[in-house]
C-alpha positions, 0 to 999 in steps of 0.5 A: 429981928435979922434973919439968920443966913439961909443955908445953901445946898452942900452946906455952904453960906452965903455970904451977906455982903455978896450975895455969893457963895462962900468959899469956906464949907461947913466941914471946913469950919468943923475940922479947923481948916483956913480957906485957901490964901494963894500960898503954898500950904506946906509953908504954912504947916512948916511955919506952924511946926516952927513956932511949935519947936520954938514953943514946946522943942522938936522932940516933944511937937506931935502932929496933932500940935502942928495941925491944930496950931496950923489950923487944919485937921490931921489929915490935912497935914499928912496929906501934905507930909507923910509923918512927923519926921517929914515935917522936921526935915522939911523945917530944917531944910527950909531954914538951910534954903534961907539961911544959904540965901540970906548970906550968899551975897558975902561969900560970892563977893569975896576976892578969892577962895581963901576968903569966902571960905572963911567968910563962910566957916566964921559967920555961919559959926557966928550965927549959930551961936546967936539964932537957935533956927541956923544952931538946928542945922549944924548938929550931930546926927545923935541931936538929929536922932533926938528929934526923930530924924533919920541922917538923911536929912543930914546927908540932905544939908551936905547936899545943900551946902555943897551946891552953896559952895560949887560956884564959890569953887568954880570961879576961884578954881585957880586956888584951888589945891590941885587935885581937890574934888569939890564935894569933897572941900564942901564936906571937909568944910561942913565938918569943920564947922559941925566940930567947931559947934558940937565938940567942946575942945581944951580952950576957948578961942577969940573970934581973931583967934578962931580966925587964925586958927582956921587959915593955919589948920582949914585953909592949907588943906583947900587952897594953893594960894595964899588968901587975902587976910581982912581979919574976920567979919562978924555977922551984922549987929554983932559988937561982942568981942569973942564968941563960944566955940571952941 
């Protein structure tokens, strides 16, 4: 018969296979805690908090849902995020991160201001309406309210997307309407976006018509020059010939 491991002082194993001692505590297995990986732990509370949202909806995810779907006790958790609405914000704010990032190459590869701004407005417009995580970050502050968010972290993703847009404007500066402050453009143009997305108006508009609606209506108020018109880019994949907003 093998012989059970012998237990070491402090309540930790060795490993059979080493001889070493395990980095894992007893305590640690008790409480539902993972060894450490090398990653940054509040990723892993934020992922496991995603896939709870994804799961049962932000609205009804407690913290013990996202501590036992993580894998670590409670205290972990809050040793990492003050309270539940610490959590949503940091996953919001993440996603912003990304999403930012994934299409940041587009817009700073456009020719003139005119242009990524409406690359910007019409692909983020596009993705919302396909990806519930990019949806979640262009909301009212009623729906971040539902979900137990203060409108900080909705002042914190104008924040975000004004930094975005500050090199877009410094290097198309000349386009610019005379006068314009950028933090006010950045805000003109999240807000564009966030009516589009959350205000239902009398007609549904075809991508080439939500295109035409925005150089005729968001473009005069931001750029002094006019833009070159490629017509509009659809996010990659997307075929369909319209899409929701209004």
């Amino acid at each position: 018969m093998v012989a059970p491991p012998r237990r070491s002082r402090r309540g930790r194993t060795p490993c059979r296979t080493t001889g070493i001692l395990c980095a894992v505590t007893m305590k640690s297995i008790r409480s539902g805690t993972r060894p450490p990986t090398g990653r940054d732990p509040a990723d892993s509370l934020l992922d496991a908090a995603e896939f709870c949202f994804d799961q049962i909806g932000p609205a009804a995810t407690t913290m013990d849902d996202i501590a036992r779907q993580a894998g670590v006790s409670r205290a972990t958790l809050y040793r990492t995020f003050a309270n539940r609405e610490a959590v949503v914000s940091g996953v919001i704010l993440r996603a912003a991160r990304r999403y930012l990032d994934r299409i940041r190459p587009r817009i700073v590869a456009e020719p003139d201001l005119g242009s990524a701004v409406l690359t910007f407005v019409e692909t983020t417009i596009q993705t919302a309406t396909q990806d519930n995580s990019i949806a979640a970050l262009f909301v009212s502050d009623d729906r971040l309210a539902d979900t137990g968010l203060s409108t900080e972290t909705s002042v914190a993703l104008f924040e975000l997307v004004t930094e975005f847009l500050r090199p877009v404007f410094t290097a198309h500066w000349t386009d610019l309407l005379p006068g314009t402050s950028v933090d006010d453009a950045a805000e003109w143009i999240l807000r564009t976006i966030l009516s589009l997305l959350t205000v239902r108006g009398p007609k549904r508009r075809s991508r080439d018509g939500l295109h035409d609606y925005l150089v005729h209506y968001l473009l005069p108020a931001l750029a002094s020059t006019g833009t070159a018109d490629p017509g509009p880019t659809p996010p990659p994949g997307d075929n369909s010939a319209s899409d929701p907003c209004t």
